[in-house]
N, C-alpha and C positions, 0 to 999 in steps of 0.2 A: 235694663232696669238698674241694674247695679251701678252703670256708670251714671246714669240720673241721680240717683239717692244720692253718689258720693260730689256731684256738683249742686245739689240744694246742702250739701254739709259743710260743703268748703266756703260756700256764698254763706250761710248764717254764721260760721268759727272766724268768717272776715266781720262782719255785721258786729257779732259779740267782743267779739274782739281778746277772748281773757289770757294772751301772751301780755297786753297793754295795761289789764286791766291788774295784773300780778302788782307791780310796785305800787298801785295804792292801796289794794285791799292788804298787802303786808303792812302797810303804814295806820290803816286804819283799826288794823288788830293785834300791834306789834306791843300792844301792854297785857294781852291775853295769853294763861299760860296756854300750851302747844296742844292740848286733849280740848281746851271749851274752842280753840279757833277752829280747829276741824269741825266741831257743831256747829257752830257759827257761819261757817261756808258749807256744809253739807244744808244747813237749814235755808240761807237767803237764796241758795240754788236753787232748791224744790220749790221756794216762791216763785222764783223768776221764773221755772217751767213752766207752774199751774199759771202763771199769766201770760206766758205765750199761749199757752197751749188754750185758754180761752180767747186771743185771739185771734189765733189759728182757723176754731172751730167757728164760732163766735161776728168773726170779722164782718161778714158781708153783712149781717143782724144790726150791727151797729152802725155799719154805713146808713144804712137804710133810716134807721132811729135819727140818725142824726144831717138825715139829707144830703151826703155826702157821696161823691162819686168815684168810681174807682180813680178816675186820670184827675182829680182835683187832690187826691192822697197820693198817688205817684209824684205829681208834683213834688207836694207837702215833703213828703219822704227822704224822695232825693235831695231836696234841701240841707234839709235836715241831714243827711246822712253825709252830705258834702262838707256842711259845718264840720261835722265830728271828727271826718277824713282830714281835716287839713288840721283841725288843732291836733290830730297824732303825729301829723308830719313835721310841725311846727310847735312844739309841745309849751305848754306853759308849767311853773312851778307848781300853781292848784291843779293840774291834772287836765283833761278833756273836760270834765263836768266843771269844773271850776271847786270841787267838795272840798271840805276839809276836814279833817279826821281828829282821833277823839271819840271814848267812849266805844258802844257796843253797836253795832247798827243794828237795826231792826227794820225791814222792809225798804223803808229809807236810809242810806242812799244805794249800799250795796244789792240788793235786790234788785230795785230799778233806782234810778237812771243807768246805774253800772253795767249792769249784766241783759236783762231786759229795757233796756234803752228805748227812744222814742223811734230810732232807724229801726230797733227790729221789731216791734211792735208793728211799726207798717207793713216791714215785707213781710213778715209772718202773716198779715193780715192781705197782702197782694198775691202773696203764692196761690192760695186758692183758686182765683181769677183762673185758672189753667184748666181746672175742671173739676168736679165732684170726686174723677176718680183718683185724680193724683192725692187725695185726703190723705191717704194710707201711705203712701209715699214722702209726701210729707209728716206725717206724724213719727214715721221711722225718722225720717232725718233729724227733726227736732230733736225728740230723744235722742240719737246717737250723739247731735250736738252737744247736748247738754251735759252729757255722760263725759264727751274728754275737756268740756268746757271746766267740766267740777273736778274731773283729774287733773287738768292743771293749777287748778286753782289752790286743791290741798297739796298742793308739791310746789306751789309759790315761794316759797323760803328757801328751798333746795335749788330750785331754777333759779332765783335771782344771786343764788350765791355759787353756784356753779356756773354759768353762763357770764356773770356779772352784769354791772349794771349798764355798760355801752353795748354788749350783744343784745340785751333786753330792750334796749331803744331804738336800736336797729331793726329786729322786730317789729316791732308796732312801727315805727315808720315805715316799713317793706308794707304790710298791712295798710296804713294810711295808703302808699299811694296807691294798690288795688282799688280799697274801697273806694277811692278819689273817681278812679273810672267806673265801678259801678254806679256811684248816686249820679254819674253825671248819664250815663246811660238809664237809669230809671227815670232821671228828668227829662233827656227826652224823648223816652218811651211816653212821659203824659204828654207832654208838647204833642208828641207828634199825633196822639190819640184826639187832642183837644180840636187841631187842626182840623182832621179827618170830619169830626164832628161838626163843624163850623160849614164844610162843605156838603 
């Protein structure tokens, strides 16, 4: 059990990503003084969980609502998560989302796309697929994710200035190419599901 928990922790801290996501949210709240940015990242945190965490629970609900199948979102996902994977490895000046900073965020952007992104919305919403009982097992991980996801994230300032900014890139690129292998193994975990189906 324990080494399950801590490989659903490692696959969502890869997914989330917030070693990567440290230099923008410093850039996007670097006019806030140092007491309201801690609220500001403890607050878009807790958003980002309560919306995993109802996809999480949530997920197969919505599939269903919207006629969607598990191996047509593995697809989707993997995509997606591939895109994301390669602009970390490959980084642009606007960042992976392309955002640009300014002002206070509110749900948007740091919340999601940032932290809750469209990759981990899917697997958060594909973990279940494993079975009813892994819930609880999952739901530990989320949490625990999210818990050093938001301790990195208020220690952002400090990380990026003690690590600097080419270890911090490094990072996230070490990360991009992980993720790179995962979304390509989640795409063709659908492929190969579609397949199977076809015969």
């Amino acid at each position: 059990m324990p080494s399950e928990l801590a490989s659903q922790v490692i696959l969502l801290l890869f997914v989330i990503d917030p070693f990567g996501n440290v230099p923008m949210v410093n850039a996007m709240l670097r006019k806030l003084e140092p007491s309201r940015r801690r609220i500001v990242v403890l607050r878009e945190c807790a958003i980002a969980y309560l919306l995993l965490v109802v996809f999480l629970v949530f997920g197969r609900q919505l599939l269903s609502v919207m006629h969607l199948t598990q191996t047509s979102l593995a697809i989707a996902g993997g995509v997606i998560l591939f895109m994301i994977a390669i602009r970390m490895v490959f980084p642009t000046p606007e960042g992976i989302f392309g955002l640009q900073t300014g002002g206070e965020p509110f749900i948007v952007p740091l919340a999601t796309p940032l932290i809750a992104g469209p990759s981990a919305l899917a697997v958060v919403m594909l973990l279940p697929s494993q079975g009813p009982s892994e819930m609880t097992l999952l739901g530990a991980a989320l949490t625990a994710t999210m818990a050093i996801a938001t301790a990195i994230l208020l220690a952002g300032e400090r990380l990026q200035r003690w690590l600097g900014d080419p270890v911090m890139q490094a990072i996230e690129r070490l990360m991009g190419l992980v993720l790179t292998a995962l979304a390509v193994e989640m795409l063709l975990g659908g492929i190969r599901a579609f397949m199977e189906g076809l015969g």
